[in-house]
C-alpha positions in Angstrom: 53.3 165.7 88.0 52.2 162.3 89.0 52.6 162.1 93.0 54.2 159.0 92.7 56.5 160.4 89.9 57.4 163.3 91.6 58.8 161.4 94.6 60.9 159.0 92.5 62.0 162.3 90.7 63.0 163.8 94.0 64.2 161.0 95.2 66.8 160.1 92.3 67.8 164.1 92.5 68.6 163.1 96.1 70.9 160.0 95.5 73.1 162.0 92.3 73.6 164.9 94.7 74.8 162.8 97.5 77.5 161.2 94.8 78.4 164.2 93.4 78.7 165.4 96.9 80.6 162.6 98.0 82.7 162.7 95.2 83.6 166.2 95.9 84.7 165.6 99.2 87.2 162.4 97.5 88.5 164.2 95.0 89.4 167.0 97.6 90.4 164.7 99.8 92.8 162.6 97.3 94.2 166.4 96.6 94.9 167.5 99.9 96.7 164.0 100.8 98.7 164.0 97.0 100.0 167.7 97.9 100.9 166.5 101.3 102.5 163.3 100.6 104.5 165.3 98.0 105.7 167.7 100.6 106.7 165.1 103.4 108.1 163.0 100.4 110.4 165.5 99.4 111.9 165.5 103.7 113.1 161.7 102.9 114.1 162.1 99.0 115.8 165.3 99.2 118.2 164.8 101.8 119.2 160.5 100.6 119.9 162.0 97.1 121.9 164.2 98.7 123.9 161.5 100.3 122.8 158.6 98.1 126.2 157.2 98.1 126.9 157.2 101.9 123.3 155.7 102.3 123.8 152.7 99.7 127.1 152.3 101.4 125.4 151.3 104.8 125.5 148.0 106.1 122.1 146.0 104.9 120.4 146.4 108.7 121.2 150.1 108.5 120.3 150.6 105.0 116.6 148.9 105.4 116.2 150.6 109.0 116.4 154.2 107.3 114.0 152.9 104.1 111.5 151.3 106.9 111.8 155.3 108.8 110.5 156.3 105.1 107.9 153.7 105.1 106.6 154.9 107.8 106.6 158.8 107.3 105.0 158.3 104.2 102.5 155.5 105.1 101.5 157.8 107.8 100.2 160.5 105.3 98.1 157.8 104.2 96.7 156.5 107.6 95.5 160.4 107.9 93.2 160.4 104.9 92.7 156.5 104.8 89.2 157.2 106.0 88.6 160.0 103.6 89.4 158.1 100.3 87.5 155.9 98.6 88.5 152.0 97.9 90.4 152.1 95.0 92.2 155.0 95.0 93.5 154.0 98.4 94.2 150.5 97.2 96.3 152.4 94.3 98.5 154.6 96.7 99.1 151.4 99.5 100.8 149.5 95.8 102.5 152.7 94.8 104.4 153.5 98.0 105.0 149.7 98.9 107.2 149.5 95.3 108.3 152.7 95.8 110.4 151.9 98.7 110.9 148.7 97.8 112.6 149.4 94.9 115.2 151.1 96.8 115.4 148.1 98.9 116.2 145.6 95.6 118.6 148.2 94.6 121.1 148.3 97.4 122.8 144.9 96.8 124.7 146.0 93.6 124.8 150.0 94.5 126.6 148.9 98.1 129.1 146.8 96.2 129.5 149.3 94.0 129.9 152.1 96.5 132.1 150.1 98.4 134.0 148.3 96.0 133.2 144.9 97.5 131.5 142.2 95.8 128.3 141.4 94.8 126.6 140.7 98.6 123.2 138.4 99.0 121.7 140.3 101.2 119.6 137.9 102.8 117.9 140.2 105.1 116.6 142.5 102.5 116.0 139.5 99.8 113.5 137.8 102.4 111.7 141.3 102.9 110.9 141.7 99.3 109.6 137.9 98.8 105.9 138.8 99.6 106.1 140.8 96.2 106.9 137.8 94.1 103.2 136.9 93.7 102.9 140.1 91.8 104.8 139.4 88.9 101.9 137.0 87.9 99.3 139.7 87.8 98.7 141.2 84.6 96.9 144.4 85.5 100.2 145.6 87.4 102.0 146.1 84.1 99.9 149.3 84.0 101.5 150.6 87.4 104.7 152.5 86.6 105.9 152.0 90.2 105.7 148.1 89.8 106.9 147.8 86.8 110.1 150.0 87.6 110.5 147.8 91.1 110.7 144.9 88.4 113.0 145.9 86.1 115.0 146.9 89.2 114.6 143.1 90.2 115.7 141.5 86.8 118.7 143.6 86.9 119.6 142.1 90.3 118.9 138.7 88.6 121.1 139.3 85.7 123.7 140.5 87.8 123.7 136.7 89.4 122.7 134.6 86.2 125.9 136.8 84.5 128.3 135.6 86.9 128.2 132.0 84.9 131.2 131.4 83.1 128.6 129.8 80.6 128.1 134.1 79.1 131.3 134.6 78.6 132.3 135.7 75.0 129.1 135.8 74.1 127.5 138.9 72.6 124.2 140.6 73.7 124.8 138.8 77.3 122.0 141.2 79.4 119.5 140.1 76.6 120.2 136.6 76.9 120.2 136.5 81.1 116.9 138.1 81.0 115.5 136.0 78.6 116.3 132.7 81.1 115.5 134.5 84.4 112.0 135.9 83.3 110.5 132.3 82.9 111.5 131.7 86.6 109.1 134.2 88.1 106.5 134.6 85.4 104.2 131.9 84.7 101.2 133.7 83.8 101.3 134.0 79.7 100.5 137.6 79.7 102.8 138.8 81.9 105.5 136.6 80.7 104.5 138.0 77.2 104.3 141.6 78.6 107.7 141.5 80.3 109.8 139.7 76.8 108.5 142.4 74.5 109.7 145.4 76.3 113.0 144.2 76.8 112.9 143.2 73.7 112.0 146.5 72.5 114.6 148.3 75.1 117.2 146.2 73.5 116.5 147.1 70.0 116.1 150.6 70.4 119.1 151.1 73.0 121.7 148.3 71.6 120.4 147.1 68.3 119.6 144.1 66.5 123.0 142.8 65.9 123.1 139.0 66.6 120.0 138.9 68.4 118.5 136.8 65.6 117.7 133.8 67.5 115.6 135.5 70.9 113.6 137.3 68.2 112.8 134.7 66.3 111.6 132.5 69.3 109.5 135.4 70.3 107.9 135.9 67.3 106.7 132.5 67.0 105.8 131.3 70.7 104.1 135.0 71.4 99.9 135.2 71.0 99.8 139.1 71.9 99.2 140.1 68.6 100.2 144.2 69.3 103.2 142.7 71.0 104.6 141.1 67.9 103.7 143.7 65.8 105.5 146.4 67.9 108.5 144.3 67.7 108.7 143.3 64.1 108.5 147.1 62.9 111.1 147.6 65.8 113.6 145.0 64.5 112.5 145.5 60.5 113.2 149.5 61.1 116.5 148.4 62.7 117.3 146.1 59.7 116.2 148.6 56.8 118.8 151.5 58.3 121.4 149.2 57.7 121.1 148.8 54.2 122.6 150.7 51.9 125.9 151.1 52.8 128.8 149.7 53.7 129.5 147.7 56.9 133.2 146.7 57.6 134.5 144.9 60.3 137.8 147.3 61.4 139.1 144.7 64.2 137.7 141.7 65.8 138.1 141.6 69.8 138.3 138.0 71.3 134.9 136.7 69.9 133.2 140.3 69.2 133.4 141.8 65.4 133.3 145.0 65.8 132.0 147.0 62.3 131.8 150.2 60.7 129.3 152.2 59.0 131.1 153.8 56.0 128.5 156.0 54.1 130.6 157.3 51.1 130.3 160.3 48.7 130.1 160.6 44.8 132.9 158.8 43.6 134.9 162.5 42.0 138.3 160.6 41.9 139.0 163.4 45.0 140.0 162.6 48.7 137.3 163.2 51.3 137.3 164.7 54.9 136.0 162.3 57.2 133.4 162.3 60.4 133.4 160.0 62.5 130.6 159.5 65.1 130.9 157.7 69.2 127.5 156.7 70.0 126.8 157.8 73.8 125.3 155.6 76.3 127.5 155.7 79.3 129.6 152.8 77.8 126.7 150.3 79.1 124.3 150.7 75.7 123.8 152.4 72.5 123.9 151.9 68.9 125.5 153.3 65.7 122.4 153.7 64.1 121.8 156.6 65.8 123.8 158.3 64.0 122.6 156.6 60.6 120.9 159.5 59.3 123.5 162.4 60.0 125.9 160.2 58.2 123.5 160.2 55.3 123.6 164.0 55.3 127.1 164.1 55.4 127.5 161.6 52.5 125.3 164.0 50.2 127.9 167.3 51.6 131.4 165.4 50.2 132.1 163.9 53.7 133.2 160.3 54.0 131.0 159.4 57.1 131.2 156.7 59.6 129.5 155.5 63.1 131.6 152.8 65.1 130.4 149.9 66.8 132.4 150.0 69.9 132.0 147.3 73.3 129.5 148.1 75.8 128.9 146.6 79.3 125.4 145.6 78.4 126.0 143.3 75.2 129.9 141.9 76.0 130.0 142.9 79.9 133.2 145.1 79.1 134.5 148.4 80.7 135.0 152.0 79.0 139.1 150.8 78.5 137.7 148.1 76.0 135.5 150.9 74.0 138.5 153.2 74.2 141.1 150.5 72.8 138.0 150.1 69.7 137.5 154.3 69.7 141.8 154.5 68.7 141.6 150.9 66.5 138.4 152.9 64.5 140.8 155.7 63.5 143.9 153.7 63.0 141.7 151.5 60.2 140.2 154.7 58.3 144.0 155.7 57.9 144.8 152.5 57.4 142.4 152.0 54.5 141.9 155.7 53.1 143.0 154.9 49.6 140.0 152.9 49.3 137.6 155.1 50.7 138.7 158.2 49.2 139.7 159.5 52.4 141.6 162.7 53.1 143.6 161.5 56.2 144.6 165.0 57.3 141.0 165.9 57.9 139.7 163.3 60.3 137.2 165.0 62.3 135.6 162.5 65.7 132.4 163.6 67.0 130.5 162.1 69.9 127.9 162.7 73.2 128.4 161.7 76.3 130.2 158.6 76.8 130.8 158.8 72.7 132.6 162.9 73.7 134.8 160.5 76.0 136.0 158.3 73.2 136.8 161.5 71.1 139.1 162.8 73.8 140.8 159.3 74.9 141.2 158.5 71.0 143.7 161.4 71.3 145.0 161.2 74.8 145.1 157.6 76.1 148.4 156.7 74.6 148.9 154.2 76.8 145.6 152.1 75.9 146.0 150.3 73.2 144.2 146.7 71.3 147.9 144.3 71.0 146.5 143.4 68.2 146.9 147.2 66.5 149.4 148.3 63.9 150.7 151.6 65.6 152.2 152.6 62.8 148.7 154.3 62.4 147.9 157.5 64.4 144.3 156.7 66.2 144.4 160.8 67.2 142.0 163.1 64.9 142.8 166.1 63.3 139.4 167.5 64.6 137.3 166.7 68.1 133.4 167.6 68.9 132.5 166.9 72.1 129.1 167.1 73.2 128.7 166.5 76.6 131.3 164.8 77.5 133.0 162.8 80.4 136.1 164.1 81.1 136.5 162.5 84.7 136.4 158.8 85.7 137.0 159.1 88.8 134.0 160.5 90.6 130.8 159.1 92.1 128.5 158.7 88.9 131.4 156.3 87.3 131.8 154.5 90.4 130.4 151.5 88.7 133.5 151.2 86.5 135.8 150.9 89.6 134.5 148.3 91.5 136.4 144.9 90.0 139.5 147.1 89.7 142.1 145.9 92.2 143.6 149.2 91.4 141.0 151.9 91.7 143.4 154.8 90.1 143.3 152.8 86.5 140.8 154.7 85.4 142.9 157.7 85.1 144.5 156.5 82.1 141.3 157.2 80.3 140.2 160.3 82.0 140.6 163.0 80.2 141.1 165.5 82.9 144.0 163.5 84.1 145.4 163.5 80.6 145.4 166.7 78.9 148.9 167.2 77.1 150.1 170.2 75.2 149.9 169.9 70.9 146.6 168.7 71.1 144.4 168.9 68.1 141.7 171.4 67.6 138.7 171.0 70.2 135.2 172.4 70.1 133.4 171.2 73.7 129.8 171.6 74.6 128.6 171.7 77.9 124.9 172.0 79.6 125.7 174.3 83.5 122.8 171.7 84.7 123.9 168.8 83.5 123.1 166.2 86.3 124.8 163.5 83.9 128.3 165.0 84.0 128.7 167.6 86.4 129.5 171.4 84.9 132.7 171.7 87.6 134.3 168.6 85.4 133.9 170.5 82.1 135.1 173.6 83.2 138.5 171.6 85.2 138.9 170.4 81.4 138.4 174.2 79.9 141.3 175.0 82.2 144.1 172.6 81.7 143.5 173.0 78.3 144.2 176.8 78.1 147.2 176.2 81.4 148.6 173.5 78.2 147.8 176.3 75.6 145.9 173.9 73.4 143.3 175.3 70.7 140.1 174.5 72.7 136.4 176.5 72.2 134.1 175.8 74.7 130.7 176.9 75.3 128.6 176.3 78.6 124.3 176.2 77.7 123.1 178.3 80.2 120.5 176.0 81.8 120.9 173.0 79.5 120.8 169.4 81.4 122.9 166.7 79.4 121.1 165.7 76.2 121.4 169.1 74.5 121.6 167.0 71.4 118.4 166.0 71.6 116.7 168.6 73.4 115.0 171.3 71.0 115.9 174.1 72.9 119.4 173.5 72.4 119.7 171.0 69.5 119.9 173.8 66.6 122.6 175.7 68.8 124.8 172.7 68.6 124.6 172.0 65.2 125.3 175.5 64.3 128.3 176.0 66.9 130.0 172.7 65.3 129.0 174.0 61.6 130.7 177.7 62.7 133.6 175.7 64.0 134.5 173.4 61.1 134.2 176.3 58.9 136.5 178.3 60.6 138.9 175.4 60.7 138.1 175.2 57.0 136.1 172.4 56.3 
């Protein structure tokens, strides 16, 4: 080989084995300070989970001193290895932590009044901290960053919370929708964020609360967007939305100050022959969710000689309302199907309600909360079921997760008149309950208080815990096929 070759050879052999070397060592390095940081993270996140709501409960100084103690455990990690990583990566883990922990700053205004049951507080202190990130929102290639863009949403919710408290909302529908669409234009002048930011809660909207009257925002967006993939991921969104409610028949059973609230009716072969009924309660911790969801099950049931329905019911996040509005709709829904069951065909002594979550709360109240009723009703009309599947459900308002409901009440024990644990009467219809043992939505204890004032009241109750299901065991495929057979097994026995 040439000698001049030969040393050029050597020489490049020399330089790729000093950056494979080198990136050795990083790569080690980033691995030994990720498996560290996870370790001391988990000695800050463990224990204020533990006590999240004594901690949001703090005074602001107190609150921010204990996230600034985080801050520094955690930034310490980083000083360790600062030296060790290269540029970017370390560039990646200073914006990571830094909206990490500032998201739990932006957070504590609305958790503390919620936790305390005070109102909405400033919080000057913590809103001056946070002000450096504001610059941030104008940077498109932070959209990609999952710990900015949750620190933003956590921000806009703040800002809705604000912007709702104009009287100018009220009686409005879709009112979350229409804040955000104000307060986004008043941080975000730079077109692709601001075009990044209307599309996904855009999308969010559609696929968590529907497309009902939100005619006008999508239209503006489709024509003042340029992002070509944005306003083609929207218009199947909203044309998907549109084409599944088609096809059958959408009633309005009761219109609530300004809201009319509808429902799905999917009917059967017209055989001259009454029909049993199911009725579905969308979940969605009475804050979102949509009865499209249950769209296609309805379909199925259609096709097996089942009148089927899914109720449009008031959630905090389009009218701003509370679980005793969606419960006075959940009693209204049944009270119309008796109401109008000559013209549906409808076998009023097989009225089965079925629901998750929030919607396994509306199944229970539509029987128990006697006291919580629309003035406008015709009582008359019995809004209890003959049948009730609940999937887990709420049974108890009164605990830490529903907090949120409490805090405008001047009278914090209200919500027992629609908690079922507080409720449970003897004669009772038939009830099958499902419940995950590791459900961190609603905890296990709650479902099995239920299980036992409902055998102490001698009521007809099955219930079955999922060993090591969490809370969407509707939707998880582990468990998805046992509920659907445990509900098949127990309307069959029941003889439907």
């Amino acid at each position: 080989m040439n000698s001049r070759y030969s040393t050029i050879f050597f020489l490049v052999l020399t330089l790729i084995s000093l950056k494979a070397a080198a990136f050795r060592r990083d790569t080690l390095a980033e691995k030994q300070y990720l498996a560290e940081l996870q370790t001391t993270g988990r000695t800050f996140s463990r224990p204020f989970r533990a006590q999240y709501q004594q901690n949001y409960s703090l005074p602001e100084a107190a609150f921010a001193a204990k996230i600034d103690s985080a801050r520094a455990l955690l930034t310490g990690v980083l000083d360790r290895y600062r030296n060790r990583l290269d540029a970017p990566f370390l560039k990646q883990q200073e914006l990571e932590l830094n909206y990490y922990l500032d998201k739990f700053l932006i957070d504590y205004p609305d958790l503390n009044a919620v936790y305390t049951g005070s109102d909405f507080k400033i919080c000057p202190l913590i809103l001056q901290r946070l002000k450096h990130n504001l610059p941030d929102f104008n940077k498109p290639g932070l959209t990609a960053s999952s710990d900015f863009t949750d620190y933003a949403r956590a921000f806009f919710a703040y800002q809705v919370n604000r912007e709702l408290e104009k009287p100018v909302y009220r009686n409005t529908d879709n009112q979350e929708l229409q804040a955000i669409f104000k307060i986004i234009p008043r941080f975000v002048n730079n077109r692709q964020c601001l075009e990044f930011w209307q599309q996904d809660y855009l999308l969010n909207h559609i696929d968590n609360k529907g497309i009902k009257n939100i005619g006008g925002i999508y239209h503006h967006f489709m024509v003042s967007c340029r992002d070509t993939a944005y306003l083609r991921k929207v218009r199947v969104a909203f044309n998907t939305d549109y084409s599944g409610r088609q096809g059958h028949l959408i009633k309005t059973y009761k219109t609530a100050g300004a809201y009319p609230l509808d429902l799905h009716l999917f009917l059967p072969a017209d055989d001259g022959k009454k029909h049993p009924v199911m009725v579905y309660f969308h979940g969605g911790s009475w804050s979102e969710g949509k009865p499209d969801w249950f769209f296609e099950a309805c379909k199925i049931d259609a096709k097996n000689g089942w009148v089927s329905c899914a109720v449009e019911y008031r959630i905090y996040g389009r009218q701003r309302t509370l679980p005793f509005e969606a419960v006075k709709d959940a009693r209204s829904a049944i009270r119309w199907l008796r109401q109008h069951a000559d013209e549906y065909q409808i076998d009023t002594s097989r009225i089965v309600a079925a629901g998750n979550s929030a919607g396994g709360h509306l199944v229970l109240t539509s029987a128990l909360a006697g006291t919580i009723n629309e003035a406008t009703d015709d009582l008359h009309y019995s809004p209890i079921p003959n049948i009730l599947l609940v999937t887990s459900g709420v049974y108890d308002l009164t605990d830490q997760n529903t907090a949120w409901i409490r805090r405008t009440l001047k009278n914090k024990e209200e919500v027992k008149a629609i908690s079922p644990a507080f409720l449970v009467r003897k004669g009772m219809p038939p009830v099958l309950a499902l419940h995950g043992t590791n459900d961190g939505n609603v905890p296990f204890p709650s479902a099995l208080a239920f299980e036992a004032a409902m055998k102490e009241a001698g009521n007809p109750l099955e219930f079955h815990a999922l060993g090591g299901a969490s809370h969407f065991i509707w939707l998880d495929r582990r468990y998805s096929g046992q509920v659907d057979s445990l509900q098949n097994a127990f309307l069959k026995k029941l003889g439907y």
